[in-house]
C-alpha positions as CSV (number, residue, x, y, z in Angstrom):
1,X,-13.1,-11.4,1.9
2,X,-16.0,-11.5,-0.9
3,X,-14.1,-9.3,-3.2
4,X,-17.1,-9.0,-5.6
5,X,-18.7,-6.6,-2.5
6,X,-16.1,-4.0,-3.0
7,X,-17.5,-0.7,-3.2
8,X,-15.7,2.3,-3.6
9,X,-16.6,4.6,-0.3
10,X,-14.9,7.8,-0.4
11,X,-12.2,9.7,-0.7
12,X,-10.7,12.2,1.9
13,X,-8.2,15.4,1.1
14,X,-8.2,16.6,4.7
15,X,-8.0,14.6,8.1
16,X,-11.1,16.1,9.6
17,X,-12.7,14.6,6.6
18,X,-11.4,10.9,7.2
19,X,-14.4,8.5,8.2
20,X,-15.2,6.8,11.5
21,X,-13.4,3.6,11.8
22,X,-16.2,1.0,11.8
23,X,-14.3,-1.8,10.8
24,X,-10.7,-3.4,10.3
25,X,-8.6,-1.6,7.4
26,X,-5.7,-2.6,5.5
27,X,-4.1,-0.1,4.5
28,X,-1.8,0.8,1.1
29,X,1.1,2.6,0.8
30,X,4.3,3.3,-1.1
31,X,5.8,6.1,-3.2
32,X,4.2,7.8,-6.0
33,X,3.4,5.7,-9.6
34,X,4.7,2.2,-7.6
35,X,1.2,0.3,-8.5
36,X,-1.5,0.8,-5.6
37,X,-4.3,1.3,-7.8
38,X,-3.3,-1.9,-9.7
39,X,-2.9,-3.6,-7.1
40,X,-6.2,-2.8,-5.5
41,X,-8.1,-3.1,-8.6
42,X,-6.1,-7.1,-9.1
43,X,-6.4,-8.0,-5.9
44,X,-10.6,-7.4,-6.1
45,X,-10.4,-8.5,-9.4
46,X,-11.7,-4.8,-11.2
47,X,-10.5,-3.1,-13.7
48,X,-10.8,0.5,-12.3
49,X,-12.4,0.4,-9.4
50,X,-8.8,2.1,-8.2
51,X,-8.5,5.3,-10.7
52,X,-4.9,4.2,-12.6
53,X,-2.7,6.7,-14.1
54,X,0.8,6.4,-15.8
55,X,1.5,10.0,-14.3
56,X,2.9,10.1,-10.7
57,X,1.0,12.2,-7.9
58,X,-2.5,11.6,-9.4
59,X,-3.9,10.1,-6.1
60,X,-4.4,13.1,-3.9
61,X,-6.8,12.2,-1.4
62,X,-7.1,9.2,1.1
63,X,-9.2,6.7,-0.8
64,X,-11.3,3.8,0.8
65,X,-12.9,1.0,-0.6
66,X,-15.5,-0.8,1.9
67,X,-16.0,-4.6,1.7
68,X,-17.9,-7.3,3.4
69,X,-15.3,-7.3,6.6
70,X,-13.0,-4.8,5.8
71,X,-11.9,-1.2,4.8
72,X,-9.3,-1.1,2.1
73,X,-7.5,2.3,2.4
74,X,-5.2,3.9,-0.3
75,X,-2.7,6.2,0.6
76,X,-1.5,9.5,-1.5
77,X,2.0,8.0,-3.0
78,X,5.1,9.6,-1.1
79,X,8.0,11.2,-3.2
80,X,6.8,12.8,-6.1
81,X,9.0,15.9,-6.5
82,X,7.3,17.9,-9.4
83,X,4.5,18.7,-6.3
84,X,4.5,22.4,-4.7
85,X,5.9,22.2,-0.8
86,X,2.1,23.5,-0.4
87,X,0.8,20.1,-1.7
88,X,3.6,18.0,-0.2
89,X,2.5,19.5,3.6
90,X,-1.3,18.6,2.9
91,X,-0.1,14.9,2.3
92,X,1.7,14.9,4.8
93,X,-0.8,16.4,7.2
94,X,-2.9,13.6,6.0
95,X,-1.2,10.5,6.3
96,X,0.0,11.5,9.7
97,X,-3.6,12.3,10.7
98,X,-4.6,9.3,9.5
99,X,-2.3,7.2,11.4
100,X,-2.4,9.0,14.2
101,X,-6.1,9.0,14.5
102,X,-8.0,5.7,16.6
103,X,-8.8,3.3,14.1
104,X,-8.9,-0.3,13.9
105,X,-5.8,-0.6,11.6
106,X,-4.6,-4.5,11.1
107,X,-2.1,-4.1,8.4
108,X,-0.2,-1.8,6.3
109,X,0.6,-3.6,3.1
110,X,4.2,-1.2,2.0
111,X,4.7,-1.6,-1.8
112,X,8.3,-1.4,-3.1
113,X,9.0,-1.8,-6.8
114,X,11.2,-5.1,-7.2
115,X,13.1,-3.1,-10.1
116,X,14.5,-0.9,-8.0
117,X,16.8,-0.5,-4.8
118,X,14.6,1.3,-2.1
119,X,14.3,4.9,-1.8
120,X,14.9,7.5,1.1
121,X,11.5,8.1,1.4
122,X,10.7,4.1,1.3
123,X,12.7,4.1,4.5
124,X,11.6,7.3,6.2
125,X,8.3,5.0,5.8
126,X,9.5,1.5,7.0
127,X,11.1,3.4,10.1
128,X,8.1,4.9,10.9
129,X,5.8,2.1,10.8
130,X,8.2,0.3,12.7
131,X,8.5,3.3,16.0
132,X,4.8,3.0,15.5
133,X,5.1,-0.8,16.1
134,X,2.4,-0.7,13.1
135,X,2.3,-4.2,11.3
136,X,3.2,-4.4,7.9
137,X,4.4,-6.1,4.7
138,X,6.4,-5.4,2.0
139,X,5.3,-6.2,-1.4
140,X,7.9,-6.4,-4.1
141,X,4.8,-4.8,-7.3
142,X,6.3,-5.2,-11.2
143,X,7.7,-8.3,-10.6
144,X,6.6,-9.5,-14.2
145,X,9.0,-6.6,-15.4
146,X,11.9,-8.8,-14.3
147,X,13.5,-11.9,-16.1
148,X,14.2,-14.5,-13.6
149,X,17.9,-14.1,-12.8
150,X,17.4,-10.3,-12.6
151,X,14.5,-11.2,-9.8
152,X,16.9,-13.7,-8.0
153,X,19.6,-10.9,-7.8
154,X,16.9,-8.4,-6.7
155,X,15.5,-10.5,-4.0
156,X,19.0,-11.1,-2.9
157,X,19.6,-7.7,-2.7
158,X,15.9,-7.0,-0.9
159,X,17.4,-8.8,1.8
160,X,20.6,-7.3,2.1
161,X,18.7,-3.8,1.8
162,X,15.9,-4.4,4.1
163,X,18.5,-6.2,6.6
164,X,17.4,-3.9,10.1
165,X,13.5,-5.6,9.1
166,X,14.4,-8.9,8.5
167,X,11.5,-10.4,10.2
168,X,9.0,-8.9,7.5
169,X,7.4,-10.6,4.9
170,X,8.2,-10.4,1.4
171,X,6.0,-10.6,-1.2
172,X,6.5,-10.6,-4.8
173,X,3.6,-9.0,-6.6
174,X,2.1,-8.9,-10.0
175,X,-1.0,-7.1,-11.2
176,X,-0.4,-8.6,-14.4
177,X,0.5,-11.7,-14.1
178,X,-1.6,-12.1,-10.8
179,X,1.7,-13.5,-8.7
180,X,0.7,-13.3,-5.5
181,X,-2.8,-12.5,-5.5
182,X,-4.4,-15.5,-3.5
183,X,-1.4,-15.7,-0.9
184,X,-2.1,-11.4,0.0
185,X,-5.5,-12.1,-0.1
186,X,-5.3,-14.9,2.5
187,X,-3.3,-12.7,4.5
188,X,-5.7,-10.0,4.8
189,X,-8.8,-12.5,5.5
190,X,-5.9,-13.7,8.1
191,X,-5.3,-10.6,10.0
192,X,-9.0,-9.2,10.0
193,X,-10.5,-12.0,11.2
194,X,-11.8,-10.9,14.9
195,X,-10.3,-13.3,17.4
């Protein structure tokens, strides 16, 4: 992946507006204010290629970034309750379409905040993926928020929590710090690599 080739490509409110898939996509997803945005933009090495914003529910639309040999895609975050049921339906509709239309999806990267125990809607998510037999990761974002015994406890408990996906990969994250930058990186170049 040549990250300095990332372009911002569009953005999509409605499934009939959601591009053709021309090329593999990672996709990112996870509940409202959890770090997307910050993750893109660290992980390409911007600083707002991603639109950040400290209020929840600001990322409305399917947004896709194009590189050299891939399609990053960033989901609307999932959760937020201060949205009308209006709203909360039109996301819906959205990621479902998106899913559920033919592309040439490799990997959904799931973020979880390391902070905190998983929500409802975090494993509404997970279960879904999984009855989709979708690949995916988890990625533990804020991890610089945590002093080192607190993260030992929380990974501890990650396990225990995430026990029915076992076999899934856990990766602490930081878009401050950059933990875990070069090894998600790698794993993307990994899994859209044609075969």
């Amino acid at each position: 992946m040549k990250i300095e080739s990332a372009v911002f490509e569009m953005s999509a409110a409605l499934p009939n507006q959601l591009p053709p898939s021309t090329m593999p996509e990672i996709v990112f997803s996870g509940r409202s204010n959890v770090g997307k945005s910050s993750l893109i933009n660290r992980l390409l090495n911007r600083k707002s290629l991603a639109r950040v914003s400290s209020t929840p529910g600001k990322t409305a639309t399917v947004n896709f970034y194009k590189l050299d040999t891939m399609r990053l895609v960033d989901l609307p975050g999932y959760g937020y309750a201060r949205i009308s049921d209006t709203e909360k339906r039109r996301w819906a509709e959205l990621i479902e379409g998106y899913f559920e239309d033919d592309r040439d999806l490799r990997l959904v990267v799931q973020l979880l905040d390391m902070r905190h125990t998983p929500s409802e809607d975090d494993f509404h998510m997970l279960d879904y993926l999984t009855q989709q037999e979708i690949p995916f990761i988890l990625v533990l974002t804020k991890a610089d928020k945590l002093k080192k015994t607190a993260r030992e406890h929380r990974l501890q408990s990650f396990k225990q929590e995430l026990s029915d996906f076992i076999n899934v990969k856990l990766l602490p994250f930081s878009s401050e710090s950059g933990e875990g930058v070069g090894e998600l990186r790698e794993i993307l170049d990994s899994v859209t690599q044609d075969n």
